[in-house]
C-alpha positions as a printed NumPy array, in Angstrom:
array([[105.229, -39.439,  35.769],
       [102.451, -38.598,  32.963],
       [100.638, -35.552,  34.033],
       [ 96.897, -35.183,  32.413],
       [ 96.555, -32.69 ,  29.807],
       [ 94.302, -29.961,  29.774],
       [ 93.018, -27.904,  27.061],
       [ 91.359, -24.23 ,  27.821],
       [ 89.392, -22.305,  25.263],
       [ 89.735, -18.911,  25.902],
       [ 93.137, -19.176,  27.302],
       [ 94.391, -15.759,  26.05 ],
       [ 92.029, -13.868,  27.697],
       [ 92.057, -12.448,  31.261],
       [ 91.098, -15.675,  33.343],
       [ 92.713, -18.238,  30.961],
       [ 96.276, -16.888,  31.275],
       [ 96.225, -16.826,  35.454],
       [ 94.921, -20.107,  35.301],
       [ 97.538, -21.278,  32.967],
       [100.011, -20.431,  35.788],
       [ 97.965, -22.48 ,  38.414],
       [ 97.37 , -25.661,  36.392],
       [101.21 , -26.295,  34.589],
       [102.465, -28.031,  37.772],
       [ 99.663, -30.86 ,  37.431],
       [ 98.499, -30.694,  34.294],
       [100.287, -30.524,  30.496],
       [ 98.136, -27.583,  29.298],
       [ 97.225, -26.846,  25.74 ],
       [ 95.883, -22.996,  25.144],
       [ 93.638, -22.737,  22.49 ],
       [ 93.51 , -19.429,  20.699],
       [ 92.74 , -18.355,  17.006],
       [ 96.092, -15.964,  17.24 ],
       [ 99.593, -18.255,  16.533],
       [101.192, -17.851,  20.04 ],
       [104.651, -19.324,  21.273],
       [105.879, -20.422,  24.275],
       [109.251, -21.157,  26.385],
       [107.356, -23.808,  28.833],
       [107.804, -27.262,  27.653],
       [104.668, -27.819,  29.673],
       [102.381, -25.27 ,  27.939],
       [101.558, -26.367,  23.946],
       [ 99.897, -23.048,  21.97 ],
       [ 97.216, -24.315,  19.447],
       [ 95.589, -22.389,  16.614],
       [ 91.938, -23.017,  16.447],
       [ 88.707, -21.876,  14.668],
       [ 86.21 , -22.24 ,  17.054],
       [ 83.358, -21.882,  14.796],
       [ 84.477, -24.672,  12.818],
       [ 83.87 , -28.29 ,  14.342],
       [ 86.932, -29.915,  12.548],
       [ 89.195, -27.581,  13.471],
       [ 87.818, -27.621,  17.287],
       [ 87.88 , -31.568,  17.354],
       [ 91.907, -31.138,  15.953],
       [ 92.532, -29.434,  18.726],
       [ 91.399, -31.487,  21.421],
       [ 93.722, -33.736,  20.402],
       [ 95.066, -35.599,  23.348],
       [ 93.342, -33.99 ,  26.178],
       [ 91.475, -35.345,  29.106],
       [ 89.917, -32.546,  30.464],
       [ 88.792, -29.267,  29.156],
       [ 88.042, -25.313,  30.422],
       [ 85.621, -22.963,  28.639],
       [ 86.259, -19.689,  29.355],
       [ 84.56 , -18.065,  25.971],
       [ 81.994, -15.687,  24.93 ],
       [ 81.901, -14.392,  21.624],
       [ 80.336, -10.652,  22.51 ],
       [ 83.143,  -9.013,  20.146],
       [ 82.991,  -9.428,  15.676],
       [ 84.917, -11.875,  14.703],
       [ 84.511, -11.01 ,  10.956],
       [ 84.338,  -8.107,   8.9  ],
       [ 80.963,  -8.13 ,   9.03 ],
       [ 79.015, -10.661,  11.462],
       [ 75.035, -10.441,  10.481],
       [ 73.323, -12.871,  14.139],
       [ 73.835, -11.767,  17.499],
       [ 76.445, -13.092,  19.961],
       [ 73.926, -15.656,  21.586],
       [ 73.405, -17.067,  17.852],
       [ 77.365, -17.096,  17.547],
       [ 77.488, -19.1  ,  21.178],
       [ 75.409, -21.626,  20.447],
       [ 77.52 , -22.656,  17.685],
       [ 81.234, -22.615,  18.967],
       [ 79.347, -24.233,  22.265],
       [ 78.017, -27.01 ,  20.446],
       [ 81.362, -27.231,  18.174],
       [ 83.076, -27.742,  21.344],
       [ 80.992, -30.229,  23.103],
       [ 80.826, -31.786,  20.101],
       [ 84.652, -32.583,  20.255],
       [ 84.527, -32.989,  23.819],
       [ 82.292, -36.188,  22.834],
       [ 84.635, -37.129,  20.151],
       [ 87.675, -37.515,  22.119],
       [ 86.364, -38.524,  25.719],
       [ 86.896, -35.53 ,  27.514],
       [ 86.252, -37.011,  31.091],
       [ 85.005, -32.85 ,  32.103],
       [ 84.478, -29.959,  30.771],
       [ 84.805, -26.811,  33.503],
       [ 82.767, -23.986,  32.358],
       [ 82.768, -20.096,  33.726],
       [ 79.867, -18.836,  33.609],
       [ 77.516, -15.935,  34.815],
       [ 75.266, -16.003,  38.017],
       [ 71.642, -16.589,  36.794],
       [ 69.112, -14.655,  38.926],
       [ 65.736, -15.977,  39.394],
       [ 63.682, -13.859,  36.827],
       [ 61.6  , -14.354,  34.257],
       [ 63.631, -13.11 ,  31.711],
       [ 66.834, -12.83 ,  31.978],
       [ 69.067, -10.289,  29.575],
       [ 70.713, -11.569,  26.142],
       [ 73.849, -12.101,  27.75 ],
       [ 72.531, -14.202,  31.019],
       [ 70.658, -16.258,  28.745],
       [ 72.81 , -17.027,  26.415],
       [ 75.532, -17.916,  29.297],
       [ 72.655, -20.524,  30.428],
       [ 72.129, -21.863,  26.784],
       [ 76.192, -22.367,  26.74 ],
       [ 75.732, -24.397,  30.085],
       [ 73.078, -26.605,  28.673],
       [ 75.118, -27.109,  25.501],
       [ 77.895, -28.469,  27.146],
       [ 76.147, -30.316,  29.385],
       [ 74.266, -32.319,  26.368],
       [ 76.731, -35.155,  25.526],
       [ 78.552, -37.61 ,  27.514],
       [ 81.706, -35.326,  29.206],
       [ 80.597, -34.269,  32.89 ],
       [ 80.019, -30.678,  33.291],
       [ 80.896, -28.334,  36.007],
       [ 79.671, -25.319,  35.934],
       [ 81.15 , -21.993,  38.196],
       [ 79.342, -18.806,  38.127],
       [ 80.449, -15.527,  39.028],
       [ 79.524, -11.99 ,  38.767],
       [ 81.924,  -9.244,  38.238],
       [ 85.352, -10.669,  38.927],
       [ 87.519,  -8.369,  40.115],
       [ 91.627,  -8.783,  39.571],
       [ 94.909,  -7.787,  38.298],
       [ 94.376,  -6.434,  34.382],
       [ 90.705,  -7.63 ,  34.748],
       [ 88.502,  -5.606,  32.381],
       [ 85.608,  -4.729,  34.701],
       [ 87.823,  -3.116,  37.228],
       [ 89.33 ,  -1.293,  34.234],
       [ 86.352,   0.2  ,  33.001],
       [ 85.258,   1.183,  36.281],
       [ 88.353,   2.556,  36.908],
       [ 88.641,   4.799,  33.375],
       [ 85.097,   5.968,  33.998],
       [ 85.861,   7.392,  37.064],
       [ 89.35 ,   9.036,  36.394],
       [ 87.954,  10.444,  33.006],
       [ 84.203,  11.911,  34.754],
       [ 84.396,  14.051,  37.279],
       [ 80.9  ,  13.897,  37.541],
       [ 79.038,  10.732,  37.259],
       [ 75.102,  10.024,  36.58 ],
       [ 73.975,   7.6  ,  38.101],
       [ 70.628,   5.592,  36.77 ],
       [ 68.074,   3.612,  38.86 ],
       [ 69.547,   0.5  ,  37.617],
       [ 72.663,   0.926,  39.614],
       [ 70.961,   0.431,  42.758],
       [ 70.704,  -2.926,  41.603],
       [ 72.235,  -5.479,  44.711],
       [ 75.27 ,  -7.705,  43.311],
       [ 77.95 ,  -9.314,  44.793],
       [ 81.664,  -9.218,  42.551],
       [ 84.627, -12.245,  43.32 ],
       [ 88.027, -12.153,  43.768],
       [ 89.941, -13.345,  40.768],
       [ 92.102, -15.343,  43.326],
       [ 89.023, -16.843,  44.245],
       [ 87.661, -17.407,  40.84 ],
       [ 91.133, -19.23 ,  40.026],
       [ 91.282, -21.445,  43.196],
       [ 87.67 , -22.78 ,  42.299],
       [ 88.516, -23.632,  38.835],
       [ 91.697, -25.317,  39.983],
       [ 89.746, -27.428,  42.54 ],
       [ 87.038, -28.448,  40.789],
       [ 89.511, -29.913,  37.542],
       [ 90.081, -34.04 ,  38.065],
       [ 87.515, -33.8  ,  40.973],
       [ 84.621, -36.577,  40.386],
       [ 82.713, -34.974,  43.636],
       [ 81.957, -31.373,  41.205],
       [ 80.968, -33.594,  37.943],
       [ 77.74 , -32.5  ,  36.847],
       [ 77.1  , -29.888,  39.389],
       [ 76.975, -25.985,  39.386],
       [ 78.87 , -23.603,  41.818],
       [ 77.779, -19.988,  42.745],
       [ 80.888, -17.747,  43.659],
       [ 81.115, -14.471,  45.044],
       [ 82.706, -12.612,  48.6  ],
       [ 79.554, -12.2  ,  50.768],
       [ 80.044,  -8.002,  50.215],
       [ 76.507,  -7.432,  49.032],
       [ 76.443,  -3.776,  47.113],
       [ 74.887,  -2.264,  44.211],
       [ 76.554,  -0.49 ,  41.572],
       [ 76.241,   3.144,  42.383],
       [ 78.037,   1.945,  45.51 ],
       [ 80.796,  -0.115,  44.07 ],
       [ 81.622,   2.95 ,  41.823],
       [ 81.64 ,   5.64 ,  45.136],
       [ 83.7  ,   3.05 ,  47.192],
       [ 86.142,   2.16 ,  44.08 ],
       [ 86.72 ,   5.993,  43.926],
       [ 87.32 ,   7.037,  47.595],
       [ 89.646,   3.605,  47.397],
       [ 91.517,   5.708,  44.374],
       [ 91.549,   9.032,  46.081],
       [ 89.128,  10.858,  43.676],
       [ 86.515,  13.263,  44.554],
       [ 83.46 ,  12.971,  42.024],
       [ 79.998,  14.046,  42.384],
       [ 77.284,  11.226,  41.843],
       [ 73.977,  12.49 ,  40.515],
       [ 70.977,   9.696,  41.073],
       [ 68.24 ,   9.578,  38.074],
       [ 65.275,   8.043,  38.628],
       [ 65.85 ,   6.572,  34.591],
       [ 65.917,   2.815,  34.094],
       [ 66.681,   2.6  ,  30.83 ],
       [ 70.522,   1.35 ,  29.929],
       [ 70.752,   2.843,  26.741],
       [ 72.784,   6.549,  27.171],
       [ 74.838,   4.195,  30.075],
       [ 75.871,   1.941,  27.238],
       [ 76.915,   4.748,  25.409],
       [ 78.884,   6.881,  27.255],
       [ 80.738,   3.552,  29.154],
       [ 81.752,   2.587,  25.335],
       [ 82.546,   5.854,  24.559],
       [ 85.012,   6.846,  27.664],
       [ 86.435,   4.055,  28.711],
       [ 86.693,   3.245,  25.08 ],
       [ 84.771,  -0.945,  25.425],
       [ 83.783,  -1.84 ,  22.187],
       [ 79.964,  -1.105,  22.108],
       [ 79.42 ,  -4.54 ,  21.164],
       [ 80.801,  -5.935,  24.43 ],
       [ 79.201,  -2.71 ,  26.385],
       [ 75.994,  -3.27 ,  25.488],
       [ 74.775,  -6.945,  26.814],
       [ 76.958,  -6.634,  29.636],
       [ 75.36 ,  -3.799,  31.127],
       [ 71.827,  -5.05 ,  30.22 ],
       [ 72.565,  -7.459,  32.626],
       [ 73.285,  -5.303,  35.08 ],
       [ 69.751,  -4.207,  35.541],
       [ 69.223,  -8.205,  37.661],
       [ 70.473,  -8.489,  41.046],
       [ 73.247, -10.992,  41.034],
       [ 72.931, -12.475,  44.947],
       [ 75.235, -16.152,  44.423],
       [ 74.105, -18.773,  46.843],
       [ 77.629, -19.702,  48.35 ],
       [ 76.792, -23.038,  50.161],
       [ 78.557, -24.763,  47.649],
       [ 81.86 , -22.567,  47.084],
       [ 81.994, -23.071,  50.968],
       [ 81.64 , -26.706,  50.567],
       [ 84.389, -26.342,  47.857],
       [ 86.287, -24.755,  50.407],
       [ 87.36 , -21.883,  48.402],
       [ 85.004, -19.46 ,  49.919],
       [ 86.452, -15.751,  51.891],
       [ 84.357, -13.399,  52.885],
       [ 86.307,  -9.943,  51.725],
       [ 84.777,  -6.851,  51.569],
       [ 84.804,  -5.185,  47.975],
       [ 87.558,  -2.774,  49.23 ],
       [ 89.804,  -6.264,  49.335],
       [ 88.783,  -7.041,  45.703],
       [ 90.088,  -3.337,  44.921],
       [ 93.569,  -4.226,  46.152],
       [ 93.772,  -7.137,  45.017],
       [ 93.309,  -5.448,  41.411],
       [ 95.388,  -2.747,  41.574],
       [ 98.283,  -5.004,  42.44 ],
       [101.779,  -4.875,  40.393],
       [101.637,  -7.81 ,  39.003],
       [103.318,  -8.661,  35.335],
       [101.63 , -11.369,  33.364],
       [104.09 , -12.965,  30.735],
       [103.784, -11.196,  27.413],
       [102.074, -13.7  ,  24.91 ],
       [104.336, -14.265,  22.26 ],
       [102.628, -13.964,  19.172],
       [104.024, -15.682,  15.361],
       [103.714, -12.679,  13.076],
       [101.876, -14.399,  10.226],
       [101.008, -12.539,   7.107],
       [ 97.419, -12.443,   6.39 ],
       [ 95.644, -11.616,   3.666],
       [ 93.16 ,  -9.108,   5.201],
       [ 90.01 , -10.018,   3.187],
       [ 86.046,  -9.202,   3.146],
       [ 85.01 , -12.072,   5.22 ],
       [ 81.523, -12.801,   6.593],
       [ 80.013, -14.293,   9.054],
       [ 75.959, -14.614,   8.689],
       [ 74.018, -16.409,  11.317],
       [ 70.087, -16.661,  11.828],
       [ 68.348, -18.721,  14.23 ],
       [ 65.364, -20.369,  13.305],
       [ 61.965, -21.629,  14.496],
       [ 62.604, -25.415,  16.687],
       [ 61.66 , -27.824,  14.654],
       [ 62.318, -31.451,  16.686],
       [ 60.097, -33.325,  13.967],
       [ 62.882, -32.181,  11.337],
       [ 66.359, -33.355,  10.718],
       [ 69.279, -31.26 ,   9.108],
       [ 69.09 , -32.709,   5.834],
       [ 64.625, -31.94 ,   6.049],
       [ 65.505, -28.331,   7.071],
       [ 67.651, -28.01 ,   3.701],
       [ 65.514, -29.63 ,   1.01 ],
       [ 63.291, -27.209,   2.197],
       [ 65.399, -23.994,   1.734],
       [ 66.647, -25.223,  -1.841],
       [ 62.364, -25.944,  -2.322],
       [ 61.314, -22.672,  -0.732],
       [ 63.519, -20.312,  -2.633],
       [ 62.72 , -20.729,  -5.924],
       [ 58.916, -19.845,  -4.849],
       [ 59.699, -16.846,  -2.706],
       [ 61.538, -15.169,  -5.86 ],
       [ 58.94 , -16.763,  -8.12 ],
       [ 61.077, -17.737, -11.753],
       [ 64.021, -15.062, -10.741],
       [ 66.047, -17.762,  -8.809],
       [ 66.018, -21.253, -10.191],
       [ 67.607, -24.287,  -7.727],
       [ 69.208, -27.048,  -9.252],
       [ 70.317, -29.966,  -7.582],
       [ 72.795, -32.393,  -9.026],
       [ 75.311, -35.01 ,  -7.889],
       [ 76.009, -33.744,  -4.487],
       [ 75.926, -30.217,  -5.882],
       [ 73.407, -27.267,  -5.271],
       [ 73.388, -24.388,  -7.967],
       [ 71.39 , -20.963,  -7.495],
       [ 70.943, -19.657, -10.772],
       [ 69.489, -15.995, -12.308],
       [ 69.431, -15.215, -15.382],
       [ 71.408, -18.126, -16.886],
       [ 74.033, -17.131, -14.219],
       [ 75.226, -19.618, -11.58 ],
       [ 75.441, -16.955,  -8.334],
       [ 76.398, -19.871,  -5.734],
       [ 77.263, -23.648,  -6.083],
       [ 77.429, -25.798,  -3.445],
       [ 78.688, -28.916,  -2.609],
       [ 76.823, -31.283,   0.103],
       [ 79.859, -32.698,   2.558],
       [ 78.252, -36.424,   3.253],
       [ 80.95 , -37.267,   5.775],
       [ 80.341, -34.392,   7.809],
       [ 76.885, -34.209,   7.939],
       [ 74.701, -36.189,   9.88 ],
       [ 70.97 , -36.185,  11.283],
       [ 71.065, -32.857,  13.095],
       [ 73.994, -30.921,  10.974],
       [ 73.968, -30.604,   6.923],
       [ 76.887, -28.869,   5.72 ],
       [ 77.855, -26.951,   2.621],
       [ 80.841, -26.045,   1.059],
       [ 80.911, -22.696,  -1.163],
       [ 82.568, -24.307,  -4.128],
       [ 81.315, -21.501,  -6.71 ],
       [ 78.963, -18.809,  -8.56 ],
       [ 79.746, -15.192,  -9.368],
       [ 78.904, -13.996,  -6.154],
       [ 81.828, -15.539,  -4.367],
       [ 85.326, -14.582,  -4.698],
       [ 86.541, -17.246,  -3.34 ],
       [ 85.743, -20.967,  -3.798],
       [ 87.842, -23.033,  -1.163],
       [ 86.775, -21.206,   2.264],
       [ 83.225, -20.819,   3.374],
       [ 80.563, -22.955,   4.188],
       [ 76.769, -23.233,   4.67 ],
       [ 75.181, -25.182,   7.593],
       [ 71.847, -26.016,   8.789],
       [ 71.883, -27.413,  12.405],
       [ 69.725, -28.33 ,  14.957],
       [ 71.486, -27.716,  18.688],
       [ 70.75 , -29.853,  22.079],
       [ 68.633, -32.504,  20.747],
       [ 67.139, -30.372,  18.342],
       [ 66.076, -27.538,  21.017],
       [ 67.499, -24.76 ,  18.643],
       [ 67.776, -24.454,  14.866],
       [ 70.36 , -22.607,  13.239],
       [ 71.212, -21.767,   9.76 ],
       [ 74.69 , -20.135,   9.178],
       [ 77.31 , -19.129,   6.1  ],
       [ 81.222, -18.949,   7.533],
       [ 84.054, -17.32 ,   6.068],
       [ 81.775, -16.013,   2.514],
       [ 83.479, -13.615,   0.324],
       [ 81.852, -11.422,  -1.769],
       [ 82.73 , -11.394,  -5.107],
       [ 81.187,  -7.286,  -5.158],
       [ 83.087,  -4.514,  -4.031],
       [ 82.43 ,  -4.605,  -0.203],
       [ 80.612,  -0.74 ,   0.283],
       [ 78.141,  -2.048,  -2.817],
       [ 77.873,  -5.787,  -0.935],
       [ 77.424,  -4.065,   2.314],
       [ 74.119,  -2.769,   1.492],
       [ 72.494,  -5.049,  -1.084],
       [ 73.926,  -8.186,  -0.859],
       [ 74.096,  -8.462,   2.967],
       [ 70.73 ,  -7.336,   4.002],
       [ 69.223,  -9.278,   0.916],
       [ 70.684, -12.502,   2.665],
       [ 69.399, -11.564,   5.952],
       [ 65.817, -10.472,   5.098],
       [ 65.615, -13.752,   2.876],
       [ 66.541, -16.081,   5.909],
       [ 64.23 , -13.945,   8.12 ],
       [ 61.111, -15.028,   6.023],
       [ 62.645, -18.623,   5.416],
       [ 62.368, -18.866,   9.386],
       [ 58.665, -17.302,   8.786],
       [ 57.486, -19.772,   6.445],
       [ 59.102, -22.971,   8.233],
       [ 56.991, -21.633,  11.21 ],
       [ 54.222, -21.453,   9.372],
       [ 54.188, -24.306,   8.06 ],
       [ 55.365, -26.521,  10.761],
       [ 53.131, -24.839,  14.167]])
């Protein structure tokens, strides 16, 4: 009998590889990763995939009637990534539902974060929200699952928590740990997901998910370490900043500060789930966080990924991405007459732009520093690509690419360059070249504003 197939985005990670495990008896499953991984299971099919690219997202949906999206891209993914993580979202979001569309995915599954009734939320809540309405924009059903900390075998959060307290014997505790939140069982997390795949009753509907074992922080890390046997002092301090906690949670339990940093802003909200509909789902327990502790610190051996050792050519590779002002009256193409009409003028006769067959050249000085070819077939109304095809300021002339895009019906405007390598020795780039480009698209987004409020 055919079984469905299945792709998951993020399958490498921590959630993705459980639910592998869960979903090969009904499903064909293809893991998406950018890492070349192997597998024994005839039922399991590893794909390669640059998520920031659409063509090579739409490749590998190949096939596939139902999709999971378990990403977040909180960690560099270049040598040097100028844009924050919510910029970097927005596109790999957008890539994806953009091949969702193109091959019919019936539903895309999404794990999210639980959104707390504020008026602002942190980066990383609102950028998990800006994912959701991405997804949700074309013509695949969404269903969305939200969760706070989720709690499991080789699960990060209880990692860090657990480092922090065998490494401190003392820990300082800030007035944003007294912050109420409810964590979720990984078990739990997994048995949702699984339920909710092929099930027309969860299309286009949202799912809180948690235990019912409302704590705060400072209590979750005293319970966690009288669960582990340790004797630590906890000193309260009436601070609310999260800056020195960032720090010192990067620094000893050794999270990349990148990934530190917008998770524990996002601490600071209370994360209460409403769990009506996870009892609906019929996935609910109620377990006390002591449960969730046990459940983590269970001996449990995930299959080693088996990764193709390919040799790469390590090189200086950027990634530059700057969101600009909305602009609904403008399409793609609008947004990049004006950048090749704008530059010229803010450098006033140092830059010249020419524009020829299909073909964009920046020149200085009787120099060409960038040529670039317009792709026709893979642009359209709100995305107008690039390719770098040449200029002395590239080294290489088959591998990056400009784009100006406008995301969920033109809601959010982006301007990005992929894969760009410098032609200049990379400590000499590093400070000239790269916060040149940066400070340039900073006042392009200044004078579009201008010019279009």
């Amino acid at each position: 009998m055919h079984k469905p197939k299945i792709a998951i985005a993020g399958a490498s990670g921590f959630v993705g590889r459980w639910l592998i495990q869960q979903l090969l008896p009904s499903f064909d499953v293809i893991a998406l990763s950018r890492s070349p991984i192997q597998s024994d299971d005839p039922g399991l099919e590893w794909r390669c995939v640059d998520l920031f690219s659409v063509t090579s997202t739409t490749e590998a949906l190949v096939g596939c009637d139902f999709a999971v999206y378990l990403v977040h891209s909180m960690q560099p993914n270049s040598r040097l990534t100028q844009g924050t993580f919510e910029d970097n979202d927005l596109i790999i979001a957008d890539n994806f539902s953009i091949a969702c569309e193109t091959h019919n995915i019936k539903q895309i599954v999404y794990l999210s974060g639980i959104i707390p009734r504020v008026d602002q939320l942190s980066e990383h809540l609102r950028s998990r929200f800006e994912v959701e309405e991405i997804l949700a924009s074309r013509n695949s059903a969404l269903t969305t699952l939200r969760a706070g900390m989720v709690v499991g075998p080789k699960g990060s959060s209880f990692r860090i928590m657990e480092l922090l307290l065998k490494r401190l014997p003392m820990m300082i505790l800030p007035a944003w740990t007294q912050t109420p939140s409810q964590a979720v069982a990984l078990s739990r997390v997994i048995a949702s997901l699984v339920k909710v795949i092929n099930n027309p009753t969860w299309y286009n509907r949202s799912i809180d998910l948690g235990c019912a074992d409302i704590i705060n922080y400072a209590q979750m890390l005293r319970r966690c370490g009288k669960f582990l046997n340790l004797r630590r002092f906890y000193i309260s301090i009436p601070i609310k900043s999260t800056s020195f906690s960032k720090l010192w949670v990067s620094l000893v339990s050794g999270t990349p500060i990148e990934l530190a940093s917008p998770l524990i802003d996002s601490l600071k909200y209370p994360i209460i789930p409403n769990l009506d509909s996870m009892k609906e789902l019929g996935t609910f327990e109620q377990q006390s966080f002591e449960t969730l502790l046990t459940e983590a610190l269970r001996d449990v051996k995930l299959e080693r990924l088996k990764k193709n050792r390919v040799t790469e050519v390590k090189e200086n590779n950027v990634r530059s991405i700057q969101r600009l002002p909305s602009l609904p009256s403008l399409e793609a193409r609008d947004l990049a007459n004006e950048y090749m009409l704008w530059l010229p003028k803010f450098f006033k006769f140092f830059i010249k732009v020419i524009i020829h067959n299909q073909k964009a050249y920046f020149k200085c000085l009787g120099f060409t520093l960038l040529e670039l070819t317009h792709i026709e077939q893979r642009s359209n109304s709100t995305r107008h690509l690039f390719f770098i095809t040449g200029g002395v300021l590239c080294k290489r002339h088959d591998h990056g690419w400009l784009e100006f895009r406008q995301i969920n019906n033109r809601k959010w405007t982006i301007s990005a360059i992929h894969e760009f390598v410098p032609t200049l020795p990379w400590w000499i780039y590093r400070f000239t070249q790269a916060p040149l480009h940066s400070f340039v698209m900073k006042r392009f987004g200044r004078y579009l504003k201008k010019k279009y409020d």
